[in-house]
Residue frames relative to the residue before (quaternion, step in Angstrom):
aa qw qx qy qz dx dy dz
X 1.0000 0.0000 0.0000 0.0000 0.00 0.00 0.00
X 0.2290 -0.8451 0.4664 0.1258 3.42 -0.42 1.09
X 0.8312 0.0520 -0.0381 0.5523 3.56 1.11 -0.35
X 0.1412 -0.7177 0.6800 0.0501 4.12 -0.85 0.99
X 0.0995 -0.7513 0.6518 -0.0286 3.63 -0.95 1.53
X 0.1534 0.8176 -0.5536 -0.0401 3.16 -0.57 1.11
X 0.3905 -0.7157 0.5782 0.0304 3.69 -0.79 1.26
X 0.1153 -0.7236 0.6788 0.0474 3.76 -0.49 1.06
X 0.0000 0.8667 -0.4958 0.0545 3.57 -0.45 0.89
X 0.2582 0.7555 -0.5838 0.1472 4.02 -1.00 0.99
X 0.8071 -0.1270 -0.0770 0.5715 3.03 -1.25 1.94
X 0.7431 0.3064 -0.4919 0.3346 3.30 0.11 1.40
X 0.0931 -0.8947 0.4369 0.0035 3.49 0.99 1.31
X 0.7589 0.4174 -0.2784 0.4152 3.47 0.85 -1.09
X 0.2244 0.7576 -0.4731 0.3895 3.57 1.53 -0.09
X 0.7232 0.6739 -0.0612 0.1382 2.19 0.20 -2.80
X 0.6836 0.4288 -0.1652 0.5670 3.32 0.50 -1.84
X 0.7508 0.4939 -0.3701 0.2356 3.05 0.37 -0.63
X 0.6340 0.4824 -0.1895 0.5740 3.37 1.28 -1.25
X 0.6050 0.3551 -0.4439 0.5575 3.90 0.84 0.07
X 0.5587 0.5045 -0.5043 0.4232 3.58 0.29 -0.20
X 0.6719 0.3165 -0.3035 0.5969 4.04 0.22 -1.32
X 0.5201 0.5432 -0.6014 0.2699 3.51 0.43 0.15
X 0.6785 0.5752 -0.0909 0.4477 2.90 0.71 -2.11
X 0.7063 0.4955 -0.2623 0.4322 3.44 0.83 -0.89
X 0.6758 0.5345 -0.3087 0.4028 3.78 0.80 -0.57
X 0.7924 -0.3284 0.1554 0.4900 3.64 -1.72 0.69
X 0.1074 -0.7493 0.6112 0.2311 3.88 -0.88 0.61
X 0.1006 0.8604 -0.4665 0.1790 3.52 1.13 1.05
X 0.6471 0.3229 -0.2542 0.6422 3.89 1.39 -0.93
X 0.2230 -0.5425 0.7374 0.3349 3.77 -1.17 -0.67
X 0.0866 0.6367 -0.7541 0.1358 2.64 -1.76 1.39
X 0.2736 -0.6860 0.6517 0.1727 2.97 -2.06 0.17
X 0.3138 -0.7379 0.5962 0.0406 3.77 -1.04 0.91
X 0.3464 0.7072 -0.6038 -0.1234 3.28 -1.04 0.80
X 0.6140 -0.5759 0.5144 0.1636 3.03 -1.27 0.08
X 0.1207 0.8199 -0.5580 -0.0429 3.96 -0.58 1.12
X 0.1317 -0.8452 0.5132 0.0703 3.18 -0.30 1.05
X 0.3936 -0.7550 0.5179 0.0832 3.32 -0.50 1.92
X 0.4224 -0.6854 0.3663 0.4664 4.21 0.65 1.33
X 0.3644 -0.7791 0.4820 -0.1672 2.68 -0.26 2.16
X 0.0113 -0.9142 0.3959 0.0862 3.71 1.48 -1.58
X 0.5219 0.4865 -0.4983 0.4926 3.54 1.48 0.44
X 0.7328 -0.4353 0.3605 0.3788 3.62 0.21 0.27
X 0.4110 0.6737 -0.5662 0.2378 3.70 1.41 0.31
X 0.6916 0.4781 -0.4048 0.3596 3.41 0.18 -1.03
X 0.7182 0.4040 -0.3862 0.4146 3.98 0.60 -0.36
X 0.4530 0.6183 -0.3710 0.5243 3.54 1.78 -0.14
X 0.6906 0.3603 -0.3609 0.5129 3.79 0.54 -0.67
X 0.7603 0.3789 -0.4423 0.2878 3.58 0.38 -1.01
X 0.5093 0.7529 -0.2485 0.3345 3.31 1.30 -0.36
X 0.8294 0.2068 0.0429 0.5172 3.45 0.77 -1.59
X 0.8064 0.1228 -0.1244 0.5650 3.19 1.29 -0.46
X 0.3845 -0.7862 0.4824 -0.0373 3.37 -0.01 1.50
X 0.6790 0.5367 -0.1559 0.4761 3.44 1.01 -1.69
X 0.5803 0.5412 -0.3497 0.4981 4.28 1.46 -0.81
X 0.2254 -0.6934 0.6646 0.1636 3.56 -1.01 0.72
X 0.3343 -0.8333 0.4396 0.0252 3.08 -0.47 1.83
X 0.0661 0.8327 -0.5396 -0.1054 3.55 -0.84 0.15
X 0.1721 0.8819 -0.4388 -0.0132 3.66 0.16 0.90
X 0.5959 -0.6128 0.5013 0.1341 3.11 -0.83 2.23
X 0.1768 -0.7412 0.5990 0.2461 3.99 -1.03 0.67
X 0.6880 0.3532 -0.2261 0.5923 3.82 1.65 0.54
X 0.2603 -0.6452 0.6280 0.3486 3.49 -0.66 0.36
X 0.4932 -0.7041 0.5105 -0.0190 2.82 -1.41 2.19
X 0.4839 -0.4676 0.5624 0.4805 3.55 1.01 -1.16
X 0.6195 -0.4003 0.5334 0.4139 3.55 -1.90 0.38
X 0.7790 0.3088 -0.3579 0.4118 3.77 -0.24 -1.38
X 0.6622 0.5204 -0.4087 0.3515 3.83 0.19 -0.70
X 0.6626 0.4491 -0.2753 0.5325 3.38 0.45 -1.39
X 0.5215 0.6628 -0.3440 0.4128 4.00 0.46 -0.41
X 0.6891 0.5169 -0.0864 0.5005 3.18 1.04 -1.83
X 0.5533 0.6088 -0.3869 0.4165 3.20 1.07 -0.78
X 0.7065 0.4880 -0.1479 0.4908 3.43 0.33 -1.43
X 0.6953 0.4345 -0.4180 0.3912 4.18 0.28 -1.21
X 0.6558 0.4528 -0.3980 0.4544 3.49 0.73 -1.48
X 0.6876 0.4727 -0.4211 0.3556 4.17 0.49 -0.21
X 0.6158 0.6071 -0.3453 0.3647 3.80 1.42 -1.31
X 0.2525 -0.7123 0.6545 0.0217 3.24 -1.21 0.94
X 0.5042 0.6902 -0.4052 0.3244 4.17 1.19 0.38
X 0.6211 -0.5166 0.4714 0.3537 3.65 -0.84 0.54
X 0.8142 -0.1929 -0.0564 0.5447 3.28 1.04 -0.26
X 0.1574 -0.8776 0.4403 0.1061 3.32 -0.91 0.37
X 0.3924 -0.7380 0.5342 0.1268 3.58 -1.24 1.33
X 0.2315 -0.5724 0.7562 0.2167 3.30 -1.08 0.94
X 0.0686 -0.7026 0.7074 0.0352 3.79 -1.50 0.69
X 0.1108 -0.5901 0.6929 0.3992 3.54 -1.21 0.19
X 0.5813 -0.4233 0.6003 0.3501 3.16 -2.04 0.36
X 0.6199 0.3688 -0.5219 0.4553 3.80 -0.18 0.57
X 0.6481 0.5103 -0.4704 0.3134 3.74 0.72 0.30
X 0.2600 -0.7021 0.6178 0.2406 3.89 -1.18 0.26
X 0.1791 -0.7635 0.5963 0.1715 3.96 -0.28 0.77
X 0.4496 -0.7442 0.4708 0.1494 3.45 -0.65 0.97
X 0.4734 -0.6780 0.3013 0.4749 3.67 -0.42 1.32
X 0.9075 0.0116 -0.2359 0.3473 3.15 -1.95 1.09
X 0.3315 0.6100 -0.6202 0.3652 3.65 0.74 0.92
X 0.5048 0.4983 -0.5442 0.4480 4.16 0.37 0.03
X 0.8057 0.2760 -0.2688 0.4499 3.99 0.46 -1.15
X 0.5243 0.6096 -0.4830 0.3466 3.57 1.11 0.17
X 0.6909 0.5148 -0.3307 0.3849 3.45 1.64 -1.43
X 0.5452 0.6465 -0.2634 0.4641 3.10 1.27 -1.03
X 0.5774 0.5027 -0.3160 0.5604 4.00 0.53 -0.36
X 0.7193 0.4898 -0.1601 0.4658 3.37 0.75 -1.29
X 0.5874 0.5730 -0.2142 0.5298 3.60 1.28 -0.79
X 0.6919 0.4413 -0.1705 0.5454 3.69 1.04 -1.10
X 0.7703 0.3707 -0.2895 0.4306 3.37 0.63 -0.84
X 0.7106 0.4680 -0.1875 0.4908 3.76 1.58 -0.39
X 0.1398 -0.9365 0.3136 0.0712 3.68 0.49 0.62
X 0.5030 0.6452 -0.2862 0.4987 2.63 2.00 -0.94
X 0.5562 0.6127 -0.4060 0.3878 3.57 0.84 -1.12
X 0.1837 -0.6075 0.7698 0.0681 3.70 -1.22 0.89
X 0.8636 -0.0313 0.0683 0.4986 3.47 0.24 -0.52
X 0.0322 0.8658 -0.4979 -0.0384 3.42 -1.36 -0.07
X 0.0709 -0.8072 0.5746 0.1150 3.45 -1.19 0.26
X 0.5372 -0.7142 0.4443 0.0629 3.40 -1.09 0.77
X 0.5783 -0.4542 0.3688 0.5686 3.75 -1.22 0.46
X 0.1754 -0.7220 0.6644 0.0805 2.95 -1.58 0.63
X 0.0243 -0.8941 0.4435 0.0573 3.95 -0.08 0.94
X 0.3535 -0.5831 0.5755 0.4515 4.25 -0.48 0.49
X 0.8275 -0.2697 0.3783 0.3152 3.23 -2.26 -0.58
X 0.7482 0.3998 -0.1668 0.5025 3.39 1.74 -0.67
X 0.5209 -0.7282 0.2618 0.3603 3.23 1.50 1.15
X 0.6103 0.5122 -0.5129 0.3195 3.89 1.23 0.49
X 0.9224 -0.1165 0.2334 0.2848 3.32 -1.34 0.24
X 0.0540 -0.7972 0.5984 0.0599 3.60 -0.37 0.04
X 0.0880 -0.8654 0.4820 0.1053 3.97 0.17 0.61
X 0.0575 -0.7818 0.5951 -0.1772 3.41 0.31 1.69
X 0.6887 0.3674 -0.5146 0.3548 3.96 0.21 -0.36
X 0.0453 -0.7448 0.6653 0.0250 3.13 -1.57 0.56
X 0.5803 -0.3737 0.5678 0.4485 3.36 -1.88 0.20
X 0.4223 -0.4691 0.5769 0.5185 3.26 -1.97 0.28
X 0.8419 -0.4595 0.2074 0.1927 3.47 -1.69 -0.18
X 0.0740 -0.8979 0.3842 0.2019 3.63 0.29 0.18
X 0.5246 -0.5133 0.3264 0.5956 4.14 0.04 0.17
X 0.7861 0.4495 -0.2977 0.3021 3.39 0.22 -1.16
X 0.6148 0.3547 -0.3635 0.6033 3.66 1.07 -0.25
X 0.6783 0.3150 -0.5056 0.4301 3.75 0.07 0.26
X 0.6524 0.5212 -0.4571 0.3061 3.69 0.62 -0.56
X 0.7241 0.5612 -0.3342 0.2215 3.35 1.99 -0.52
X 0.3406 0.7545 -0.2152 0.5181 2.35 2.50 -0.08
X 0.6556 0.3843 -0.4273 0.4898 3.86 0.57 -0.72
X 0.9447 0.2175 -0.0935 0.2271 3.47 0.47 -1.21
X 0.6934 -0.6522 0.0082 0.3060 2.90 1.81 1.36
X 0.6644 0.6940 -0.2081 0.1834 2.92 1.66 -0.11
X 0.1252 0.7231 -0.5086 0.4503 2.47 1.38 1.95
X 0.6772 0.6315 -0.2839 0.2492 3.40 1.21 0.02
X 0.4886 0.5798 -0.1034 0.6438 2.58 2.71 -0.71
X 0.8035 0.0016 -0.0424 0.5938 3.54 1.01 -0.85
X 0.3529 -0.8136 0.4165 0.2003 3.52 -0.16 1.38
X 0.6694 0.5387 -0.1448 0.4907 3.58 1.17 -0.93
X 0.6318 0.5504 -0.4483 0.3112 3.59 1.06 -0.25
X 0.4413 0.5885 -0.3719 0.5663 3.45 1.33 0.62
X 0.6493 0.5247 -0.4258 0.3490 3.93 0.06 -0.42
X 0.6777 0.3494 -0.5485 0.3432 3.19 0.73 0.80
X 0.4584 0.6147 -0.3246 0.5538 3.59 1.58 0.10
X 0.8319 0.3116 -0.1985 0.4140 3.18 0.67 -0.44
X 0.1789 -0.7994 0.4229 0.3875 3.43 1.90 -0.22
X 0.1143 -0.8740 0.4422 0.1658 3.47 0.07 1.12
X 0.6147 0.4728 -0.2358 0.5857 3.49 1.55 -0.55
X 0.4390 0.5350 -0.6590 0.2947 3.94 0.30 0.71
X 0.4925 -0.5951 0.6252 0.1112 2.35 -1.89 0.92
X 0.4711 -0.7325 0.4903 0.0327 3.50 -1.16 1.36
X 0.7890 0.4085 -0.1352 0.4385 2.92 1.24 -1.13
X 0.6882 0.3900 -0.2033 0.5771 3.26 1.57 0.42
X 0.5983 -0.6367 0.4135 0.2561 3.36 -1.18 1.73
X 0.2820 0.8119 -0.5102 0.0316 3.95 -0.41 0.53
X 0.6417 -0.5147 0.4818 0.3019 3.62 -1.22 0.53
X 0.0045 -0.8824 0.4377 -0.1725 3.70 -0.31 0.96
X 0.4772 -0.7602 0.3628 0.2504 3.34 -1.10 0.47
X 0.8200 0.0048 0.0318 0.5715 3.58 1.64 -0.43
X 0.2434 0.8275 -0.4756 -0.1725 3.34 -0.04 -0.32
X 0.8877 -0.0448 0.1466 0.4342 4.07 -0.97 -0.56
X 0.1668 -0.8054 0.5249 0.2192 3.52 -0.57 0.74
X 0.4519 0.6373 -0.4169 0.4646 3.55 1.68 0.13
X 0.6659 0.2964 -0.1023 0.6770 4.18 0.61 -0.58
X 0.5179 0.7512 -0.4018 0.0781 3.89 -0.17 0.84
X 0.1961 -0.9189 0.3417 0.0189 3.33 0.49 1.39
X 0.0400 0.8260 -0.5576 0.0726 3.58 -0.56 0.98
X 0.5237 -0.5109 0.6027 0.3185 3.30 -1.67 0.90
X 0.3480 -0.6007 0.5804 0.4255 3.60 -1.47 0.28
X 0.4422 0.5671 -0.5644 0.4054 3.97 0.94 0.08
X 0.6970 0.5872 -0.2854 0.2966 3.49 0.64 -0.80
X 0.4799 0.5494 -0.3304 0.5989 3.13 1.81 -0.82
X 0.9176 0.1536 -0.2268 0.2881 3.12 -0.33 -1.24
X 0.4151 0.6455 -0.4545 0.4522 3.61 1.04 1.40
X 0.8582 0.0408 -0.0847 0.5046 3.06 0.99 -1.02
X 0.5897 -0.6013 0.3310 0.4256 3.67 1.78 0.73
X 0.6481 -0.3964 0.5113 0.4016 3.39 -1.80 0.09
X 0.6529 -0.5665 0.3884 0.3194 2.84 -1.99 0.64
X 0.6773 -0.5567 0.3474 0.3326 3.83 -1.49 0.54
X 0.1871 -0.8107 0.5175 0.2000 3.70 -0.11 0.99
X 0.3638 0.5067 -0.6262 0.4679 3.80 0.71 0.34
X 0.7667 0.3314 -0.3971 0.3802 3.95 -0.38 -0.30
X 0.4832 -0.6480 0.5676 0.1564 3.86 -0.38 1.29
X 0.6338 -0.4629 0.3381 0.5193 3.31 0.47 -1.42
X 0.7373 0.2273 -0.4126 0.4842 2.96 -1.58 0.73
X 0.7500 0.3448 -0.2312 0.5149 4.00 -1.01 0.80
X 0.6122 0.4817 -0.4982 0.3808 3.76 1.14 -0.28
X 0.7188 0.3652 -0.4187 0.4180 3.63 0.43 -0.53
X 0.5145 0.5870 -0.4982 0.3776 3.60 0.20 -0.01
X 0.6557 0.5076 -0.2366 0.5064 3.45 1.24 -1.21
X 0.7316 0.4366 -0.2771 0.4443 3.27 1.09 -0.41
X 0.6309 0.2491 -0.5185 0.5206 3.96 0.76 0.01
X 0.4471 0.5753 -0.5708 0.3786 3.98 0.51 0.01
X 0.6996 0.4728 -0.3057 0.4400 3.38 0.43 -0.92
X 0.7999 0.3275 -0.2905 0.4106 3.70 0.81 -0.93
X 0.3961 0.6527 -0.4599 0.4533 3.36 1.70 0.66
X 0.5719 0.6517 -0.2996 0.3980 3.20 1.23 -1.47
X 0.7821 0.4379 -0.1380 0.4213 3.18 0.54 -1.22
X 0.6521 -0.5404 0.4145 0.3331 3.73 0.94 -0.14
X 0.4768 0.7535 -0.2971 0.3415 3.07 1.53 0.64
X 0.1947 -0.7129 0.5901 0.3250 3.98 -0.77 -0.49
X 0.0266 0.7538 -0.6426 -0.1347 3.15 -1.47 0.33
X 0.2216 -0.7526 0.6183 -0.0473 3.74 -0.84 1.18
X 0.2257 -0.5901 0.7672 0.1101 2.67 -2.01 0.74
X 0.1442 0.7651 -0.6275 0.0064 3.76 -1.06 0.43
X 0.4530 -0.6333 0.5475 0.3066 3.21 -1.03 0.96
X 0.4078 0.6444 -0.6378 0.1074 4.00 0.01 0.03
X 0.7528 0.2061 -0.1664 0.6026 3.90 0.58 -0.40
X 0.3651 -0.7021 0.6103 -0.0358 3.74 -1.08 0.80
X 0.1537 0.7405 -0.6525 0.0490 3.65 -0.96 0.76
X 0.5308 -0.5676 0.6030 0.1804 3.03 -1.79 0.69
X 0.0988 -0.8541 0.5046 -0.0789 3.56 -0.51 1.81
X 0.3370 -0.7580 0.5212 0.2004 3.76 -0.15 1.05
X 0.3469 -0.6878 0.5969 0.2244 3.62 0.58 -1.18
X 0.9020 -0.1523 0.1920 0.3553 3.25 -1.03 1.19
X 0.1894 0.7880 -0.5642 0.1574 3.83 1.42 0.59
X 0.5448 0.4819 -0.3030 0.6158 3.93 0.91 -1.35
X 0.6408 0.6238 -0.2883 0.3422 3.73 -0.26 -1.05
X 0.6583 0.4896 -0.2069 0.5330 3.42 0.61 -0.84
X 0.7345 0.4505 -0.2496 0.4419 3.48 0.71 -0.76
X 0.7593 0.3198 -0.3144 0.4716 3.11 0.44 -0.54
X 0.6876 -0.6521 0.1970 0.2515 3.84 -1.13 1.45
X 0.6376 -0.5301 0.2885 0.4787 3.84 -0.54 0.57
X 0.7296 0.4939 -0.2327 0.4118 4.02 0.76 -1.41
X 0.6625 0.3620 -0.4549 0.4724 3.64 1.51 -1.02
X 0.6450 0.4651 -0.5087 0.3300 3.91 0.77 -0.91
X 0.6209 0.4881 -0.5113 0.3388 3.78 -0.02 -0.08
X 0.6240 0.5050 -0.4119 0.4313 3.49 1.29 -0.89
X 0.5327 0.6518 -0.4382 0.3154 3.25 0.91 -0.81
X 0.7464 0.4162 -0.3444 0.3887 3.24 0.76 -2.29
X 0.5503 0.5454 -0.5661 0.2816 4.16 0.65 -1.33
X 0.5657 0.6745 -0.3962 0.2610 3.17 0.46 -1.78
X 0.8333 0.3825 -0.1150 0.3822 3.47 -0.01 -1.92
X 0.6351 0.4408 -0.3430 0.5336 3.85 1.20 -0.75
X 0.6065 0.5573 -0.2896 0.4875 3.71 0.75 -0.59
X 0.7243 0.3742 -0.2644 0.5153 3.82 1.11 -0.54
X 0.6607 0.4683 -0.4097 0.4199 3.46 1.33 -0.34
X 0.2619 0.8156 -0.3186 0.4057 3.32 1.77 -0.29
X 0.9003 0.2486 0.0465 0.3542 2.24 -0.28 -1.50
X 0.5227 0.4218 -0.3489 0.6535 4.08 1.37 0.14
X 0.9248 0.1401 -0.1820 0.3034 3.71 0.25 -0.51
X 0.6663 0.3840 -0.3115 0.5582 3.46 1.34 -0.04
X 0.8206 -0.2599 0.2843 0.4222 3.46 -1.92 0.01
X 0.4722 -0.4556 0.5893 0.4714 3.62 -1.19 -0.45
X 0.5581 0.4430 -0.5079 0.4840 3.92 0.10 -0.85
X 0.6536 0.6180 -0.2725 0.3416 3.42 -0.01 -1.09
X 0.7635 0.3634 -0.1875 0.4998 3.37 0.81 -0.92
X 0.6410 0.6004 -0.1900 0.4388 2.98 1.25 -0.87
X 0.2930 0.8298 -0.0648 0.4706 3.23 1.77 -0.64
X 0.7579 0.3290 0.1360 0.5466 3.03 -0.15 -2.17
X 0.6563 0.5133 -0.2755 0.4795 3.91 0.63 -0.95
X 0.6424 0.6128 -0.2464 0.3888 3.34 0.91 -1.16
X 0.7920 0.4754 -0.0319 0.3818 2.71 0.99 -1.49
X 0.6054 0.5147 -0.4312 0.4274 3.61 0.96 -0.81
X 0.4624 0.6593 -0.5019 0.3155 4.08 0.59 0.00
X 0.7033 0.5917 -0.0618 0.3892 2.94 0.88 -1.99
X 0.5974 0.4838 -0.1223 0.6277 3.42 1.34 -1.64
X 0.8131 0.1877 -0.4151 0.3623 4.24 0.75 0.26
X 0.3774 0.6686 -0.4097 0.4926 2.93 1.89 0.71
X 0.5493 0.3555 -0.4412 0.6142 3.76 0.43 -0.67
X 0.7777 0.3062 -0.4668 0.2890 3.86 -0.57 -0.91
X 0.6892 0.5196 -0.3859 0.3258 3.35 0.54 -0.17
X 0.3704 0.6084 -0.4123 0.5680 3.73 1.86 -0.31
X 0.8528 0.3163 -0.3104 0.2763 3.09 0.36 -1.43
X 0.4850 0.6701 -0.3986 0.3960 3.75 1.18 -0.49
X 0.4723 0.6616 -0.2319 0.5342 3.64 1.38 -1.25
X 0.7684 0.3501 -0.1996 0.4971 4.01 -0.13 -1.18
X 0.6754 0.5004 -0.3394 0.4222 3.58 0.87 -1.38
X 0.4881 0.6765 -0.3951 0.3846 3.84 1.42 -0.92
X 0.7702 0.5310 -0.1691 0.3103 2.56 0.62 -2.61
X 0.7525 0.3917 -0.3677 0.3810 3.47 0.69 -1.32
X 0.4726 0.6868 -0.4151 0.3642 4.03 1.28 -0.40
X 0.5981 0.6411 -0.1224 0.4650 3.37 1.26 -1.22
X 0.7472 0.2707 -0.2467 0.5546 3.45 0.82 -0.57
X 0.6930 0.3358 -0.4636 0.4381 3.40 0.83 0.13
């Protein structure tokens, strides 16, 4: 088996079908296997898979487990030289699975990877990043990216280059490709992170360990954005994001640091909430 896809999916069925279709539909040059965890989802995915796609090994959670958990579900089952975490909001573009996969074989060094990522308007999606540092997340808690757009561009590596294969510190947990050596070196992903913050934790860890993690443009996918994301309300997804940035905190940096970052996320849902207030106010007069 040359490749296990596994797609953690909630409330986003029509995504879904879709992104299993261009699965199913693309080069059947590698063997692979696809499944499909649906975190009780209750829109009607799980009778959509058993239905149309027979060939998806289904798993359907009677709780939403979380990204890392529901993930686990599926590695400890995959049985592929290597294996892709996908979200179900992605469209893989036809024969970009046997391009990564080529790219995987011919690069050894690569513990992991991730791939172009492109929006609906065929540009770029800038997903690699530095791992985190306090000062770019605190500008991140308390917005003051709103005052200075650019005080981020080193967190966010505003000048990488897409079009070129490079050694990196993180990239997308929506495109994530992994040796099974890599699993079983540095284990499944951390189920303390609900969501958002597990894959960071997870090329940090295969750094820890003497690993690489890359991004190369050899294979290319179509990237809705935040399809699962949307759904879930504005007050729980921040709790979600404090929650998860506050736990990587607190596993990989100093205590000040964490302490830091804690302090701050109060303060950082005060300003958004001024700002929600003004954005009303100014909606209101027009």
């Amino acid at each position: 088996m040359d490749l296990s896809i596994i797609i953690v999916s909630w409330k986003v069925k029509d995504k879904l079908r879709e992104n299993l279709q261009a699965l199913f539909g693309s080069s059947r040059a590698i063997s692979l296997e696809v499944f499909v965890v649906d975190n009780n989802s209750g829109d009607g995915t799980v009778e959509m898979i058993k239905n149309e796609f027979t060939e998806v090994i289904l798993i359907a959670n009677t709780e939403n487990f979380g990204f890392a958990k529901a993930n686990n579900q599926a590695i400890k089952e995959a049985h592929g030289d290597f294996v892709l975490l996908l979200n179900p909001d992605m469209k893989i573009q036809a024969d970009s699975l046997v391009k990564m996969i080529e790219w995987m074989r011919t690069n050894l060094q690569a513990s992991l990877a991730g791939c172009h990522l492109v929006d609906e308007k065929g540009e770029s999606i800038k997903h690699v990043r530095r791992f985190p540092a306090v000062w770019d997340q605190l500008a991140i808690i308390l917005k003051l990216p709103h005052l200075w757009p650019k005080i981020l561009n080193r967190y966010i590596i505003a000048d990488f280059d897409y079009q070129k294969a490079a050694i990196v510190d993180s990239i997308r947990g929506g495109f994530f490709m992994l040796r099974q050596e890599t699993i079983r070196k540095v284990g499944l992903l951390d189920e303390q992170f609900f969501v958002w913050f597990e894959e960071v934790d997870y090329c940090k860890r295969v750094k820890e360990s003497g690993g690489e993690v890359w991004y190369t443009p050899a294979a290319e996918c179509l990237d809705y954005v935040g399809q699962s994301f949307k759904q879930i309300k504005r007050g729980l997804a921040q709790k979600y994001f404090s929650d998860s940035m506050l736990k990587y905190f607190k596993k990989w940096h100093p205590a000040w640091e964490y302490w830091i970052i804690k302090i701050a996320w109060p303060v950082g849902m005060f300003i958004t909430l001024i700002i929600e207030r003004l954005g009303y106010r100014s909606k209101a007069r027009t």
